[in-house]
BASE-217016 format. One record per atom (N, C-alpha, C): residue in three letters; x, y, z. Coordinates in steps of 0.02 Angstrom, whole numbers, plus 50000, padded with zeros to 5 digits. Each point is the difference from the previous one (the first is absolute). Example, Ala and Ser with C-alpha at 12.3 -4.5 7.8 and 13.67 -1.06 7.14 Angstrom:
ALA506604971650390 ALA499555005950000 ALA500455006050000 SER499825005349964 SER500425005950003 SER499615005550037 
//
This chain:
UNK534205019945615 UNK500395005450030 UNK500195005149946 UNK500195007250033 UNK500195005549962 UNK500674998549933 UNK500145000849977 UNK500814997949949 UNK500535004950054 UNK500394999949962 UNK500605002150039 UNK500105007949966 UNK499635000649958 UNK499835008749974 UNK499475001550027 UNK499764997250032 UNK499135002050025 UNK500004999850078 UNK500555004550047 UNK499984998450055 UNK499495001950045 UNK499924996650062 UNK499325000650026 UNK500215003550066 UNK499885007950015 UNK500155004050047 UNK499655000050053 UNK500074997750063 UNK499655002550054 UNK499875004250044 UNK499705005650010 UNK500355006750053 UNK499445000050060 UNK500255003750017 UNK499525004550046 UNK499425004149972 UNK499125001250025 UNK499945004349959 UNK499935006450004 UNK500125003849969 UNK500045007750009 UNK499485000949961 UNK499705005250041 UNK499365004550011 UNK499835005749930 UNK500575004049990 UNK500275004049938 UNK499784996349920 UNK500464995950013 UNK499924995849927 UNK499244993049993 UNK499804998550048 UNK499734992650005 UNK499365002350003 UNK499775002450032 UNK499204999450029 UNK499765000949940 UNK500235003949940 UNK499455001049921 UNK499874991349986 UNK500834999849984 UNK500104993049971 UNK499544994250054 UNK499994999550050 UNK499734994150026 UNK499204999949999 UNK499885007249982 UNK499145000849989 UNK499934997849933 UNK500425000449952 UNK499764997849948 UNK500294992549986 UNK500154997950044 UNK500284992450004 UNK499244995750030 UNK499505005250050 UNK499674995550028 UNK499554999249948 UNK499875004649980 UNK499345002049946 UNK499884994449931 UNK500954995250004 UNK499914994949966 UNK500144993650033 UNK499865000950051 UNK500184993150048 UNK499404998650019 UNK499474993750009 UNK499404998950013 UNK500354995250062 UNK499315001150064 UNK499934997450073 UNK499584994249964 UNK500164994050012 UNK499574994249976 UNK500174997649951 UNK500144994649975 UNK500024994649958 UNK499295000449944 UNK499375000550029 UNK499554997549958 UNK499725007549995 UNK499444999249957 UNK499535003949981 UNK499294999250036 UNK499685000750051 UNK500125008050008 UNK500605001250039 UNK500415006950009 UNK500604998350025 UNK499785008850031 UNK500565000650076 UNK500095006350026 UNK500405007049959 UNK499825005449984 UNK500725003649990 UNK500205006150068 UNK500574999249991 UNK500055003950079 UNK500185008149953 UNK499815003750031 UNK500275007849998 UNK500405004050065 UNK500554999850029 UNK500255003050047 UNK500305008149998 UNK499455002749958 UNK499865005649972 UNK500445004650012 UNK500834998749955 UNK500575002750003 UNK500324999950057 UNK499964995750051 UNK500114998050079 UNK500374993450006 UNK500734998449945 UNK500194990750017 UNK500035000750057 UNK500235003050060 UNK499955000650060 UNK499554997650064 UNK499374999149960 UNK499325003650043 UNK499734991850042 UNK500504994649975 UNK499584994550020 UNK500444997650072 UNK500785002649973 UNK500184998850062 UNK500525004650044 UNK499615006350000 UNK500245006250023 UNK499764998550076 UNK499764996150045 UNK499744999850060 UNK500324995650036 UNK500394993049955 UNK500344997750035 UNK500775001050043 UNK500284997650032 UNK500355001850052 UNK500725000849940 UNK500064997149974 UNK500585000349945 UNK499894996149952 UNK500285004749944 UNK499584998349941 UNK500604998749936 UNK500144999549947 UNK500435000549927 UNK499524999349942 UNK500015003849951 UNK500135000249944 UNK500514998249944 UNK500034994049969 UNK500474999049953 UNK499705001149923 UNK500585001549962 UNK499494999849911 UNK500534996449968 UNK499684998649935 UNK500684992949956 UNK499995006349947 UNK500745000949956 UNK499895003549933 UNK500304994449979 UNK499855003649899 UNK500144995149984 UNK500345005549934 UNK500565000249982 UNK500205005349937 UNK499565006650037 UNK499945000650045 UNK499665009750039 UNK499474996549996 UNK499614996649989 UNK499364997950000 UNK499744999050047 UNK499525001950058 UNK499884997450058 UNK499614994149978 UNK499944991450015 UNK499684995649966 UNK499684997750088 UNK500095002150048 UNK499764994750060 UNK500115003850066 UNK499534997550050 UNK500325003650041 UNK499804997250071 UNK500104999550071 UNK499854995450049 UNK499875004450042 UNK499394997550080 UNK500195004850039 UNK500294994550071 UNK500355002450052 UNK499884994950064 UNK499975004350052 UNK499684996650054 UNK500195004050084 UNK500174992950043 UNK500055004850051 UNK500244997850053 UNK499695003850072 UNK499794992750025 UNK499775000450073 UNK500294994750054 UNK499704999450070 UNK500224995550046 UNK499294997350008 UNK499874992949990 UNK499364997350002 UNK499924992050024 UNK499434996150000 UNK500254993750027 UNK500004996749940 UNK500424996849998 UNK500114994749941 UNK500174992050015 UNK499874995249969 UNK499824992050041 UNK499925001650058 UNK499525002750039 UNK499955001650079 UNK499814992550030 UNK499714996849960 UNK499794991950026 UNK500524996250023 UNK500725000649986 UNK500714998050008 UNK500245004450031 UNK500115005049999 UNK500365004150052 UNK499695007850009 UNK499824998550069 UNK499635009550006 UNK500495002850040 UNK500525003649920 UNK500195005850025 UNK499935004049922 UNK500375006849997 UNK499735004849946 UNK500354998949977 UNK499955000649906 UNK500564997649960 UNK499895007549955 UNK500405002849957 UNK500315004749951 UNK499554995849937 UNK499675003449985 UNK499544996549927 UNK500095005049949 UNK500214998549940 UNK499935004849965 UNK499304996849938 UNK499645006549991 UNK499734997349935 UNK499895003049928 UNK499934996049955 UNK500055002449922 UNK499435002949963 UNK499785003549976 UNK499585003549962 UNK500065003749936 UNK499295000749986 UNK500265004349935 UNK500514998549951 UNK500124992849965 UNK500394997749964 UNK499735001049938 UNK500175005849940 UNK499765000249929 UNK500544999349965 UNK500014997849951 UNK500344999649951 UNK499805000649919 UNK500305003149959 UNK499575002649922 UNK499624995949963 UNK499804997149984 UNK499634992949963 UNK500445000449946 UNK500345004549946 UNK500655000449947 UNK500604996750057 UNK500034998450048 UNK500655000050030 UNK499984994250068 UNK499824997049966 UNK499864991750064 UNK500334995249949 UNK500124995650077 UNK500414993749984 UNK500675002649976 UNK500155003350017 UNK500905003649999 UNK500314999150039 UNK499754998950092 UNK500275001450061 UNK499925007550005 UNK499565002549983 UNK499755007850048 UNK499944996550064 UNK499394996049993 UNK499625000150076 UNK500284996650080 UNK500474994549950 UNK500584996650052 UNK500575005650013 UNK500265002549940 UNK500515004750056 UNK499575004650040 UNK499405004949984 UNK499775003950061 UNK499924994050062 UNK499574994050001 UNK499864998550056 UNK500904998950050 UNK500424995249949 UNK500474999850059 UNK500375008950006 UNK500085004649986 UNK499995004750008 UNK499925001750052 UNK499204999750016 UNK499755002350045 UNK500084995450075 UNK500014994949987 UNK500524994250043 UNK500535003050020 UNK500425002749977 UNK500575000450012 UNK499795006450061 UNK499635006449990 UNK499865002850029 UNK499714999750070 UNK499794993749995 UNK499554997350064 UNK500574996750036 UNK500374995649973 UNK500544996050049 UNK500485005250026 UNK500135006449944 UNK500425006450044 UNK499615003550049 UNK499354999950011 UNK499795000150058 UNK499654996650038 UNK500294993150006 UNK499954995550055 UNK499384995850013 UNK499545000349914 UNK499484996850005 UNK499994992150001 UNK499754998750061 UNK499864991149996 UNK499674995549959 UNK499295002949968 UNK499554998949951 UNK499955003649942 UNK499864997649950 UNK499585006449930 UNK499334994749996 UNK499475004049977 UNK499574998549986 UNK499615000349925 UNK499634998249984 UNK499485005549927 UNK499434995050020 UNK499615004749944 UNK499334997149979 UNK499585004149922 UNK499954993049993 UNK499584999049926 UNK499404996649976 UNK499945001849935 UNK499244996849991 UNK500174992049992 UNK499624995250051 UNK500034990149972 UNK500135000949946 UNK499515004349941 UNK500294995949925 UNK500395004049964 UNK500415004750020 UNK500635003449974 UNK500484995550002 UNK499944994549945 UNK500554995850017 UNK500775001749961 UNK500075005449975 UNK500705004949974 UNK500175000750065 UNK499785003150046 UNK500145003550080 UNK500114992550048 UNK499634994349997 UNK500204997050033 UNK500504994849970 UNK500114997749956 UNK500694997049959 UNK500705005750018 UNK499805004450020 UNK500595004649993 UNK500144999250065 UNK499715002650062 UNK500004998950057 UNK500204993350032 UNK499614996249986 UNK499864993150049 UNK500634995549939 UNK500075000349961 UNK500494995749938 UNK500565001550010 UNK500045006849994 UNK500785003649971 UNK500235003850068 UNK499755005150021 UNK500145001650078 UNK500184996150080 UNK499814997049974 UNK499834995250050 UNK499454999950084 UNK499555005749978 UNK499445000150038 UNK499574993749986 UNK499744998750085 UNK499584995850033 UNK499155002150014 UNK499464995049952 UNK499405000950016 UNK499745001350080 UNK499795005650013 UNK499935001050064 UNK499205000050046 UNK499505005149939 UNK499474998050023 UNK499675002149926 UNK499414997950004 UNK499364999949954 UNK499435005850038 UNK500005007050009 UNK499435002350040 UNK499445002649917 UNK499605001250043 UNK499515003349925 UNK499655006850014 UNK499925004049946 UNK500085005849985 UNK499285002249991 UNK499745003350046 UNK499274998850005 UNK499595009049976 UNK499785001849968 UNK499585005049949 UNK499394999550006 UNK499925006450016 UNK499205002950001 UNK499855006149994 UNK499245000149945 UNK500135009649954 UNK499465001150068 UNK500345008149989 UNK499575004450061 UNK499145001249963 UNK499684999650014 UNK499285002249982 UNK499945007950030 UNK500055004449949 UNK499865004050043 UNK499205003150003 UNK499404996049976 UNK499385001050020 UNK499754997850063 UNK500174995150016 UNK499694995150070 UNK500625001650049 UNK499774999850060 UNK500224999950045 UNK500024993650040 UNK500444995850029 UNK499864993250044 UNK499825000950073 UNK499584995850005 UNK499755000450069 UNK500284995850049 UNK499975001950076 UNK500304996750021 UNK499694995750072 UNK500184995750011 UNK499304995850062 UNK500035005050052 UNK499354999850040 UNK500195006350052 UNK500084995550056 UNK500284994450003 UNK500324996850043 UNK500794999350014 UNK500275000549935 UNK500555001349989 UNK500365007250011 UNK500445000750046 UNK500335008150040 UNK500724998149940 UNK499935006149985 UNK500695001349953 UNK500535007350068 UNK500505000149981 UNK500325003050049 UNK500555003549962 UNK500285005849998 UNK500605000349955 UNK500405000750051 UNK500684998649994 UNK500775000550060 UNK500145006849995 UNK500445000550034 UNK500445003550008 UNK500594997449956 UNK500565003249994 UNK500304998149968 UNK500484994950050 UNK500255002150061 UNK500404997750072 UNK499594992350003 UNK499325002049990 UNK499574992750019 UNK499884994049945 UNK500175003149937 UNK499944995149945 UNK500784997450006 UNK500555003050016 UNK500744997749987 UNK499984994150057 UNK499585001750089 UNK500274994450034 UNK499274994249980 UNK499734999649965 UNK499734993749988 UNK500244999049951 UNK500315001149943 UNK500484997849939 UNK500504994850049 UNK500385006250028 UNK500434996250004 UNK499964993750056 UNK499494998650042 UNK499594994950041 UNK499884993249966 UNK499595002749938 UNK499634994349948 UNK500334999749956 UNK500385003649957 UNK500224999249960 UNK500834999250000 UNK500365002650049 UNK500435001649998 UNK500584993349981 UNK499844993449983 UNK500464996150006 UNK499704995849908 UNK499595005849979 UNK499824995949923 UNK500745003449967 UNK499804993049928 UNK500585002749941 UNK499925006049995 UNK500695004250003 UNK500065006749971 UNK499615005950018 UNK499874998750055 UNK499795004450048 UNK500705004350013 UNK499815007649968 UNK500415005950029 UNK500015001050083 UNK500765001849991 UNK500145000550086 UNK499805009250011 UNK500065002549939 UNK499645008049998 UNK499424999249988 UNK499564995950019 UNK499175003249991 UNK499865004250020 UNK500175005250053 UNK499655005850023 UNK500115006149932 UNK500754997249968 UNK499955006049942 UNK499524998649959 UNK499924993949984 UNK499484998149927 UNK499165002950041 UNK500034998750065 UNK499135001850014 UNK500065007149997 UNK500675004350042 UNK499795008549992 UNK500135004449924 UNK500084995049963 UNK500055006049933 UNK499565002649969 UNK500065004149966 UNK499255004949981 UNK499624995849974 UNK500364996549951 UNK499404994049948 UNK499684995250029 UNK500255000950080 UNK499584994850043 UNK499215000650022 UNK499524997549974 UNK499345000850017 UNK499785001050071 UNK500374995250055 UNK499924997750058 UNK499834992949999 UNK499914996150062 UNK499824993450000 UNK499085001050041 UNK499894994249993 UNK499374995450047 UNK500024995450002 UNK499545000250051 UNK499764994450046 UNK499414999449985 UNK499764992150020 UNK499135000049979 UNK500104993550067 UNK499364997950028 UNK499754995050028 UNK499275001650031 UNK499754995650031 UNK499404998250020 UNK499755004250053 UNK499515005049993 UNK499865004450052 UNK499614996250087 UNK499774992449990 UNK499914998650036 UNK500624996650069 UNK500595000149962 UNK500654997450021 UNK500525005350044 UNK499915004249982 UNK500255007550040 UNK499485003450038 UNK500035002650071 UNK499405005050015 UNK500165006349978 UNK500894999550009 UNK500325005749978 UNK500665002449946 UNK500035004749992 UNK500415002249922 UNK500604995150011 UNK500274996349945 UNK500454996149998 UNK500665003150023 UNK500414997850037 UNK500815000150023 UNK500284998649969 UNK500495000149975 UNK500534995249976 UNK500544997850039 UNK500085001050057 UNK500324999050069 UNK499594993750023 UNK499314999849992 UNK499564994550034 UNK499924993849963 UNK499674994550013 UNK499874994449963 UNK499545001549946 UNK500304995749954 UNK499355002749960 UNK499534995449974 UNK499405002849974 UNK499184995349992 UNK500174993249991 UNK499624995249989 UNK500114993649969 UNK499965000849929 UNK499685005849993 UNK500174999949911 UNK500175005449984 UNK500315001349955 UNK500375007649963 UNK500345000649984 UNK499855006849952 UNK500665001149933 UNK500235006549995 UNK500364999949965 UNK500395007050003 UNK500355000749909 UNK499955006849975 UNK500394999849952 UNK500175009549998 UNK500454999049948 UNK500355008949984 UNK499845001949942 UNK499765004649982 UNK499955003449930 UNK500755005549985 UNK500294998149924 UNK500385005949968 UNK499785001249976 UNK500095009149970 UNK499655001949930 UNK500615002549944 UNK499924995649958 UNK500284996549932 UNK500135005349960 UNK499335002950014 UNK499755004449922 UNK500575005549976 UNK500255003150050 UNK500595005049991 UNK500644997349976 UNK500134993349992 UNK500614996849982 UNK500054999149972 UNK499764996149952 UNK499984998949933 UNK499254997849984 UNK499824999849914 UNK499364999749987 UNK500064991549953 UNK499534998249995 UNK499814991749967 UNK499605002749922 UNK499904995649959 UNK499434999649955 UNK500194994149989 UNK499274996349988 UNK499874992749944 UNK500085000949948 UNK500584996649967 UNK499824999049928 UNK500024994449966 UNK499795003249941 UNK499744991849954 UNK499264997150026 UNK499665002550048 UNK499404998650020 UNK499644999249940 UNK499484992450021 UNK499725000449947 UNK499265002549985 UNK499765001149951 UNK499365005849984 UNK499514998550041 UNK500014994850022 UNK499264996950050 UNK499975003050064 UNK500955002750039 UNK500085004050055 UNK499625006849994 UNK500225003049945 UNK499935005349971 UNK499225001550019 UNK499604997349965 UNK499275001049980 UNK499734998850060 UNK500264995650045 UNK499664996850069 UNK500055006750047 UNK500475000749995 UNK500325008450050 UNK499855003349995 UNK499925003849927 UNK499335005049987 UNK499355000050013 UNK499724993849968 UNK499474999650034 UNK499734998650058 UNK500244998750036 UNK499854997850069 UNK500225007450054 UNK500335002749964 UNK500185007850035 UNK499355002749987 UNK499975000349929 UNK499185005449958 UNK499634997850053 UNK499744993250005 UNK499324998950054 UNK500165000950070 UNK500585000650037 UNK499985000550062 UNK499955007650015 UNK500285005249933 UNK500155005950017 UNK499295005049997 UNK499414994949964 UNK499435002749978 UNK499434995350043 UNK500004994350012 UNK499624997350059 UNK500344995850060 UNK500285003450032 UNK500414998550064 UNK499464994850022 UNK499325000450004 UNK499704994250048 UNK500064992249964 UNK500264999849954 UNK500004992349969 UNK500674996650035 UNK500595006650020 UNK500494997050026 UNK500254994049967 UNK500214999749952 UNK500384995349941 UNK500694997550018 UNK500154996549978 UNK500745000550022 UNK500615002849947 UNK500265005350008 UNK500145004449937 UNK501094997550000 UNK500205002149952 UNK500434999749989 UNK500615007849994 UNK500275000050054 UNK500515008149967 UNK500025001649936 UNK500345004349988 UNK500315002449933 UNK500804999750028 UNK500114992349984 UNK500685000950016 UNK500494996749919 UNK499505003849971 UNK500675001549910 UNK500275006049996 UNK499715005850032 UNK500665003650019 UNK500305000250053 UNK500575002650021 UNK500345002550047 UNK499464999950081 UNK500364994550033 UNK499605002350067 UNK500484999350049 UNK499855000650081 UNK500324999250055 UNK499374993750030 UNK500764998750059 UNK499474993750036 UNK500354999450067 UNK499625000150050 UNK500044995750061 UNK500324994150021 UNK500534998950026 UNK500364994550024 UNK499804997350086 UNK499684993050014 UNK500054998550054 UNK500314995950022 UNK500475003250057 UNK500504995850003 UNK499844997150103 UNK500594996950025 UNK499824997350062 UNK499444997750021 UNK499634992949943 UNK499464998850019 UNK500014992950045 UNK499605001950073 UNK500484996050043 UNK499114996850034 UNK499834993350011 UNK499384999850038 UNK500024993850040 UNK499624999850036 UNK499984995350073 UNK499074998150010 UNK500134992350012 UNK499294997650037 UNK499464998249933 UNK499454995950020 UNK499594997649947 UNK499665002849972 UNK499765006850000 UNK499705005049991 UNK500195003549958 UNK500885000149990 UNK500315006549971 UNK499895000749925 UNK499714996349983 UNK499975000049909 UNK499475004849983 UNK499395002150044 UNK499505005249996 UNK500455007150023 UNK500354997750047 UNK500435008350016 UNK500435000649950 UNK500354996249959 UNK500345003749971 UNK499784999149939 UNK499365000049965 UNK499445002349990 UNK499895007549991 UNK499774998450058 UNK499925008450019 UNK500545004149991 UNK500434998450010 UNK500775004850018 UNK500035003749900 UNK499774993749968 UNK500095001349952 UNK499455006449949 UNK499254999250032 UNK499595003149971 UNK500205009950016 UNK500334996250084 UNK500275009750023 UNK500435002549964 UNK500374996449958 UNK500655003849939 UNK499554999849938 UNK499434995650003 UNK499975002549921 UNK499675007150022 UNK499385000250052 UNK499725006050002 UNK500355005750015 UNK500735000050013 UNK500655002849997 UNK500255004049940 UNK499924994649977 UNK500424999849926 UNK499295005149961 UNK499584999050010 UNK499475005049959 UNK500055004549997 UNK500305004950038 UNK500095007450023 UNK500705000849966 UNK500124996049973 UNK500725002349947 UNK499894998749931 UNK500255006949964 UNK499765001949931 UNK500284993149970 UNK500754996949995 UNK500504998149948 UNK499784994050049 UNK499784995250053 UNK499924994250014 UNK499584996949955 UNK500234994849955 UNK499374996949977 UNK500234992450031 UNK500504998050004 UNK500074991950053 UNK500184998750068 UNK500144994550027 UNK500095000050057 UNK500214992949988 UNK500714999850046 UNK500484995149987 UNK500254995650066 UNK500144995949997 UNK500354996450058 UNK500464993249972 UNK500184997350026 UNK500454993949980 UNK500224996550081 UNK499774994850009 UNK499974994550041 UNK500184994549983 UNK500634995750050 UNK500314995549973 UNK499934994650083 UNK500274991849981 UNK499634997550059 UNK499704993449980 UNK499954995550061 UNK499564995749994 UNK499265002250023 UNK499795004050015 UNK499295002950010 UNK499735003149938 UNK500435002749946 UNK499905002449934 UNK499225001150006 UNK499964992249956 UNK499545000249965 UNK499315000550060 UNK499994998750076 UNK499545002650010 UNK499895007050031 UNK500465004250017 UNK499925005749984 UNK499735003749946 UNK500264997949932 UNK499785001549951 UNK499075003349985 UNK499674994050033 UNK499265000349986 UNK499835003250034 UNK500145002950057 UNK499915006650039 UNK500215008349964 UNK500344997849960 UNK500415010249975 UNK499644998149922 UNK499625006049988 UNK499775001649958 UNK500374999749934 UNK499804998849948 UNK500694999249961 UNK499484997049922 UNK500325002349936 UNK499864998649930 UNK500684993549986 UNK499584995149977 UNK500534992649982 UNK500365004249936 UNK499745002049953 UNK500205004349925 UNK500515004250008 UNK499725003350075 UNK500955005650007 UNK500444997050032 UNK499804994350022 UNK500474998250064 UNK500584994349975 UNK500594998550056 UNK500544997749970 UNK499904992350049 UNK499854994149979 UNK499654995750049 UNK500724998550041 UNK500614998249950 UNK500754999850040 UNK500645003049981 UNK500105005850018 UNK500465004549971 UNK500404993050040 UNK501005002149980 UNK500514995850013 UNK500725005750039 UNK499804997850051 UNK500555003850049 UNK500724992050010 UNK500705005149976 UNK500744997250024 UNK500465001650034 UNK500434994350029 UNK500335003150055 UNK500744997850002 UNK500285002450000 UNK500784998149990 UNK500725003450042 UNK500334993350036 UNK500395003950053 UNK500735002149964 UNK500245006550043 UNK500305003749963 UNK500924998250055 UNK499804995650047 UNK500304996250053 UNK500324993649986 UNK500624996850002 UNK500284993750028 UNK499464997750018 UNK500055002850073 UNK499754997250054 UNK499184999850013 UNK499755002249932 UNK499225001450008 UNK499814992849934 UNK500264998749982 UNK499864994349971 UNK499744995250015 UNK500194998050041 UNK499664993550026 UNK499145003050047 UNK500115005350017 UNK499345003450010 UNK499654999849938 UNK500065001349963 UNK499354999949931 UNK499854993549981 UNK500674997249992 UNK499654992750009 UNK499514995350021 UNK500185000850100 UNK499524997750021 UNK499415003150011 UNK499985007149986 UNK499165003649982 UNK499544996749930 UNK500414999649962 UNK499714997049948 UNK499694991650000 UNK500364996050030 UNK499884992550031 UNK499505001150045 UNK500065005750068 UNK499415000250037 UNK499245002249986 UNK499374997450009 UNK499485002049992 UNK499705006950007 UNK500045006249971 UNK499825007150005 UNK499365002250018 UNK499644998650074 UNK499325002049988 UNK499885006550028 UNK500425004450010 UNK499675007550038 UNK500375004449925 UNK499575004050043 UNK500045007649952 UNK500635003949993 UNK499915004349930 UNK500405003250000 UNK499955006949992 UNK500195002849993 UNK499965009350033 UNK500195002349952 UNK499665004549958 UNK500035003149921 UNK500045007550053 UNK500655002849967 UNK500215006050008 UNK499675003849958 UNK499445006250012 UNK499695004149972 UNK500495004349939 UNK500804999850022 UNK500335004549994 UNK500494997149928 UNK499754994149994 UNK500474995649942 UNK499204997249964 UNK499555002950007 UNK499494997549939 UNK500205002449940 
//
């Protein structure tokens, strides 16, 4: 902890004084534990990650005027243990937790988080949440040890670079369909509507500008006609939503090692000079890029692992037509995981096999709820908010 001359300030953050300081706070804060590791750029924007959600805070730690740390949280109405009780609970969740690498193990990062606690129980949140990397084990000793947050789920963090020479093809048996926006919200909320942490505002998260739109894919022999979402649907099929990332903040790899390097180049040189060998090439993602988030990936029937498949080849060929896309992202959590997994396109090298999502009630009376979620067996999905990536 701080000394008793070294007090540790918490405020609000203001816009005037902070935004320099927290850009040059990120620029020494690394995303990842290991090497190769993410660096984020929110290109003078602390704002920009969770400016969409329904209510949001900013806190920063000083330390002697020093800004050393800083947190973000929101707040939505979503389902939370819905397996125990389906009704909507007040969730708040945590993000964006940096702190100086000169200035850890003081209690920066415990007073922002209960801080920001405190903020959530003054408005009436039932849950807080976070999520971190499995082997950030600073983040989870702090959390799950000292906080007293509860292991909640294990989903994995699934990466794939855009090619932008090849195009994917797609079966011409397979009918892709895009929604409406009215028609993607009432099958959300149909199929999905009773997973973990499922927003009770999905119609805001599907109509915002960064929203791609959703689809549909299934079997053209199974419909005579254009899919309903009012009607029954195929024996097999999937559905997912595209955001676009790229305007929010930007990624680079670093610490990549030289073998990435040389592989990426070269495999660009030959695809960009003999497209017919069709190689399998690697982005240029050591500088600065944007990326594609798919989120609401929802599928039905024995079939669906080719549709959503497909669902997936239509965002990358998506994603091509954008200058700053070089990945394409999703995160799926679940007892179906791992076989979903072999269906969505995806690099094992970028990918996170089990990021570590926690959950902790902010309730008396919600206690014994986390409890018995944690004792009970977790096999359905959970609903990654586009809007808290």
């Amino acid at each position: 902890m701080a000394s008793d001359h070294e007090v540790i300030k918490i405020r609000d953050y203001d816009d005037n004084i902070d935004k320099i300081r927290i850009r040059n706070l990120e620029r020494i804060c690394k995303v990842g534990q290991m090497a190769p590791f993410l660096l984020m750029d929110t290109m003078g924007d602390p704002i920009c990650r969770i400016r969409n959600s329904p209510l949001f805070k900013i806190l920063v730690a000083e330390l002697n005027n020093e800004l050393v740390g800083v947190i973000q949280g929101t707040i939505k109405i979503a389902n939370c243990c819905s397996n125990l009780k389906d009704i909507p609970r007040i969730v708040g969740y945590i993000l964006g937790l940096r702190v100086s690498p000169l200035h850890r193990r003081i209690g920066v990062a415990s007073n922002l988080v209960r801080n920001i606690e405190k903020w959530f129980v003054a408005n009436g949140v039932d849950f807080a949440y976070m999520a971190t990397e499995k082997d950030n084990k600073a983040s989870a000793k702090l959390f799950v040890d000292k906080l007293n947050f509860v292991k909640f789920s294990t989903p994995s963090i699934i990466v794939n670079p855009v090619s932008q020479y090849h195009s994917k093809s797609i079966s011409s048996n397979i009918r892709i369909t895009k929604l409406t926006t009215d028609e993607a919200e009432s099958l959300y909320r149909k199929f999905m509507g009773t997973t973990e942490l499922f927003p009770y505002d999905i119609n805001n998260v599907l109509e915002k500008n960064l929203s791609l739109g959703t689809w549909i894919a299934y079997h053209q022999s199974e419909l005579c006609s254009e899919f309903q979402s009012d009607s029954p649907p195929p024996n097999s099929w999937a559905m997912l939503s595209v955001r676009n990332s790229c305007g929010v903040f930007k990624l680079r790899v670093g610490k990549a090692p030289i073998t990435w390097k040389t592989y990426g180049k070269t495999s660009r040189f030959i695809n960009r000079v003999f497209p017919c060998m069709k190689i399998r090439s690697l982005s240029d993602i050591f500088n600065q890029f944007g990326f594609y988030f798919m989120y609401g990936l929802y599928c039905e029937g024995p079939d669906s692992g080719s549709l959503v498949h497909s669902l997936c080849q239509i965002v990358h060929n998506l994603a091509r037509k954008c200058k700053d896309c070089k990945i394409i992202v999703t995160e799926i959590g679940g007892g179906d995981t791992e076989k979903l997994k072999v269906h969505i396109p995806h690099r094992k090298t970028l990918s996170c096999s089990e990021d570590l999502w926690c959950v902790k009630a902010l309730k008396m009376e919600e206690q014994n709820t986390i409890s018995e979620l944690i004792r009970c067996t977790h096999p359905g999905t959970i609903f990654v908010d586009p809007r808290e990536v």
